[in-house]
C-alpha positions in Angstrom: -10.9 -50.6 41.4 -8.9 -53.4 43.2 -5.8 -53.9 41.6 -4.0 -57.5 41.1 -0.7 -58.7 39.4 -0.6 -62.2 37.5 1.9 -63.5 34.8 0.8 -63.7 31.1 0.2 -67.3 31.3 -2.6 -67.0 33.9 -4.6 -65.2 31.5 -6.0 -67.9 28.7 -8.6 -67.2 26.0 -10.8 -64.1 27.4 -9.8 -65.6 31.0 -7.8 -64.0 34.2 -7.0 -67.0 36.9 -6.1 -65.3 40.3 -4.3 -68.0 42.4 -2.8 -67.6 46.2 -3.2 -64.4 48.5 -4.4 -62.9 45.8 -7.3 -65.3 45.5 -7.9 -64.8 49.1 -8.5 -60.9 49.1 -10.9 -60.7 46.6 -13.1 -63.3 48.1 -13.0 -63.5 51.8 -11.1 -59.9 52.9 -13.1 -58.1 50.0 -15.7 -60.0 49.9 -16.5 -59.5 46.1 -18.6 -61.4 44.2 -19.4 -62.3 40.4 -20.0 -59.5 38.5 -17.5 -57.1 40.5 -14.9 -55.2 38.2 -10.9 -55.6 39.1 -8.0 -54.4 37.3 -5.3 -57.0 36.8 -1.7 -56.2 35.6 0.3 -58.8 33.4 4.0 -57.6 34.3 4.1 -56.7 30.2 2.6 -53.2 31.5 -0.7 -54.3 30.3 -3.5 -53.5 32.3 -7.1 -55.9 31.7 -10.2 -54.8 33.3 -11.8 -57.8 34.0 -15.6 -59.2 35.5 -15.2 -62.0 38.5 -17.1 -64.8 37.4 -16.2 -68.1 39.1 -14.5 -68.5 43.0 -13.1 -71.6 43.5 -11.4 -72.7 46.8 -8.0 -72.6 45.4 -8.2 -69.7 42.7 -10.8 -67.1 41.5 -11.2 -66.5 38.0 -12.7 -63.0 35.8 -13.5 -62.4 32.1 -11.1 -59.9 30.4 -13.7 -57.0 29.2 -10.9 -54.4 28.1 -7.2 -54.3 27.7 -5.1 -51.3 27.0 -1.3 -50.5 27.4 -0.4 -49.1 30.7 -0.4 -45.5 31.0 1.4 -45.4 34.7 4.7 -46.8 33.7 7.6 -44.2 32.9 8.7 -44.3 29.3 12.8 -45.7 30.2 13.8 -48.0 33.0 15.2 -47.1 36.0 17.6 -49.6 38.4 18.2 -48.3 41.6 21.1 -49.8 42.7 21.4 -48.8 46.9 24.3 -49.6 49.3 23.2 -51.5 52.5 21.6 -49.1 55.2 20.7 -49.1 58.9 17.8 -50.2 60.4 14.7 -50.6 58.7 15.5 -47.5 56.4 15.6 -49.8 53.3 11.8 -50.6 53.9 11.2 -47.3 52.9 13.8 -46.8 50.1 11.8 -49.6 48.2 8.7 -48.1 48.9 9.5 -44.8 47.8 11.6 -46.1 44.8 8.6 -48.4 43.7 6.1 -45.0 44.2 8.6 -43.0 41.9 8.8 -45.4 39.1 11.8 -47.8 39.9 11.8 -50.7 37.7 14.6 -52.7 39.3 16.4 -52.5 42.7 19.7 -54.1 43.6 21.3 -53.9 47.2 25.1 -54.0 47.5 27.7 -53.8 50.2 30.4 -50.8 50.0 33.3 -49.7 52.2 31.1 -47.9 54.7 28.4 -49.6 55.0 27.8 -51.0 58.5 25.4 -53.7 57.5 26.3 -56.6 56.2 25.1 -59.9 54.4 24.4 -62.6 56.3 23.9 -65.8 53.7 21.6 -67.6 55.6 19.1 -64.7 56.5 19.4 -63.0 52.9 16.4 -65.2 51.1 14.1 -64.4 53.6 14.9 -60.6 53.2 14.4 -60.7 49.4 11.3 -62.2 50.1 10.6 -59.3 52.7 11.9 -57.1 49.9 9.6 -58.5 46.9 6.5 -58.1 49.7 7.2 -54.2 50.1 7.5 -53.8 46.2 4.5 -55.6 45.4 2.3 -53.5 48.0 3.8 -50.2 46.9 3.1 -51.0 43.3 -0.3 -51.8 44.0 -1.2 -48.3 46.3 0.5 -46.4 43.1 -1.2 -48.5 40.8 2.0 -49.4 39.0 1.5 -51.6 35.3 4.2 -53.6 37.1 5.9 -54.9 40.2 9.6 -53.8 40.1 12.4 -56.2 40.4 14.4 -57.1 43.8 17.8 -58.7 43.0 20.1 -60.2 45.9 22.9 -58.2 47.2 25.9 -58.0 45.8 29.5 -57.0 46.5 30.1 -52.7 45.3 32.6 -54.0 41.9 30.0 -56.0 40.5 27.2 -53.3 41.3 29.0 -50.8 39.0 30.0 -52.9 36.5 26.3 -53.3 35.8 25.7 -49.9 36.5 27.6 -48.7 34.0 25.7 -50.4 31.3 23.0 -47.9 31.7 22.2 -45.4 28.7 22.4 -43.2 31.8 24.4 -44.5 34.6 24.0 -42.0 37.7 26.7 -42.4 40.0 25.1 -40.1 43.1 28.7 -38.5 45.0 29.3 -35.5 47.2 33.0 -35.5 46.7 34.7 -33.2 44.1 34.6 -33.6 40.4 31.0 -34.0 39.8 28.8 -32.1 37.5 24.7 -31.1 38.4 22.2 -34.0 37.8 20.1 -31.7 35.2 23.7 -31.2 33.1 24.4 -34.8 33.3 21.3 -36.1 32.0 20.8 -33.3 29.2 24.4 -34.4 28.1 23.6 -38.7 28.6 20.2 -37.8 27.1 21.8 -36.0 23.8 23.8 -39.0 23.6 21.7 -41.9 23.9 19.4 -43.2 21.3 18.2 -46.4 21.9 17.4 -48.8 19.1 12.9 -48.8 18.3 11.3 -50.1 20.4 14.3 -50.4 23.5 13.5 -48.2 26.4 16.1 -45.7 27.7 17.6 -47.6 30.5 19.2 -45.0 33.3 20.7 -46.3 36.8 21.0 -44.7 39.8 23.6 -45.3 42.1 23.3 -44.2 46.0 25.8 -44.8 49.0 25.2 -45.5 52.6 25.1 -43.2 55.5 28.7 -43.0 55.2 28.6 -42.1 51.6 31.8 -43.5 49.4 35.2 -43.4 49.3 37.0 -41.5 47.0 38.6 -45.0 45.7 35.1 -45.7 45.1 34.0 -43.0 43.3 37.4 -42.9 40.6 36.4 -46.9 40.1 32.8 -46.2 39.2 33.9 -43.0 36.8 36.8 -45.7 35.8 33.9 -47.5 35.0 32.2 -45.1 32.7 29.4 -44.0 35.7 28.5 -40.6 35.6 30.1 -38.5 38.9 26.9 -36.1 39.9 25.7 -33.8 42.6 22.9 -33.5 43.9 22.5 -29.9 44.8 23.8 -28.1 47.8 22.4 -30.2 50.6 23.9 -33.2 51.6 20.7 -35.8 51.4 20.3 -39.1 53.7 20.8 -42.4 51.9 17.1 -42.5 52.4 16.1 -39.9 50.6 18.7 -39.7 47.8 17.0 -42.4 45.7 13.7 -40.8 45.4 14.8 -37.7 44.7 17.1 -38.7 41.6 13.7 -40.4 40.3 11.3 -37.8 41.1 13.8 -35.5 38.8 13.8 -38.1 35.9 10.3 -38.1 36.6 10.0 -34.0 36.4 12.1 -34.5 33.2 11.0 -37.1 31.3 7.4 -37.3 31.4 5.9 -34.0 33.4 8.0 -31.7 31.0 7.2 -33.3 27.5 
């Protein structure tokens, strides 16, 4: 079934308005008509399944049948926070991120890193940025679309980091302990307040990885030093694999 993200106040009394792109799809790319089933998604990790019953030429609009609570969202929040990469790479670090149940991704610029913000160019990349997160939470039918935030410098990235129930700081230098002995030890920990999900951040260096004055400011900032077994992964890959191991832990092992 097609699936569609709105905001809370486009759904009124029983009734789903799909404005923009959106709109579009469904009735000239899709070519659905009243009656046709769609699943929208209200950001709250809500999911409606709703009946098309009106196209207009600016909107279309569908009758909520059934709501339920989203069963495709992980149970804590994850925030990716990646240094700047080469190339196109980061394309694909959002779309694997989104696929492995990110919930927010920041970009920031470290020592190494050979990219570099350029102000005038950096909207226009979010936007590029919000686009790839938006498809990749439709094809793996997230509850919602994950957050892009603007780059920022490497201080500010850890102080927020370090906020986290579980703040991952991903390093291959010396004095780290194993991702699974970390997060049993954060996990035993942590106990968030009813009703708060777990929050856990995941920090991941360029091609370059960090310097060591890096690493002893994010463990001076209460960030969590950890390896990530005995191969030396690409910034490209490091992301998803931290998440597809909170994954593995936190919901395919309980």
């Amino acid at each position: 079934m097609p699936r569609f993200f709105v905001r809370s106040s486009q759904i009124v009394d029983g009734t789903v308005t799909v404005m923009g792109d959106d709109a579009h799809h469904i009735s000239r790319s899709l070519r659905m008509a009243a009656g046709e089933h769609i699943t929208v998604c209200d950001m709250q990790r809500f999911e409606y399944e709703c009946e098309l019953t009106e196209f207009l030429p600016d909107c279309v609009r569908a009758k909520v049948l059934a709501v339920e609570k989203s069963n495709t969202e992980p149970p804590y929040l994850a925030h990716v926070y990646q240094a700047l990469p080469k190339g196109d790479k980061l394309d694909s670090i959002i779309q694997k991120a989104v696929e492995c149940g990110a919930s927010e991704i920041t970009t920031f610029e470290s020592e190494r890193c050979i990219v570099r913000v350029k102000d005038a160019s950096e909207g226009k990349k979010l936007e590029r940025r919000e686009r790839i997160a938006l498809e990749a939470a439709k094809q793996s039918g997230r509850g919602t679309v994950p957050q892009m935030h603007p780059t920022v410098p490497f201080a500010e990235a850890i102080r927020e980091a370090a906020k986290a129930d579980i703040p991952l700081f991903c390093y291959e230098g010396d004095g780290t302990e194993s991702l699974p002995i970390a997060l049993e030890r954060c996990l035993a920990q942590s106990k968030p307040e009813q009703g708060r999900l777990l929050t856990v951040s995941v920090v991941i260096g360029s091609e370059g990885g960090f310097s060591q004055a890096e690493a002893q400011m994010a463990i001076d900032a209460g960030m969590c030093a950890v390896g990530l077994g005995k191969r030396i992964l690409r910034t490209e890959t490091a992301a998803s694999f931290v998440l597809s191991c909170l994954v593995y832990r936190m919901e395919l092992s309980d």
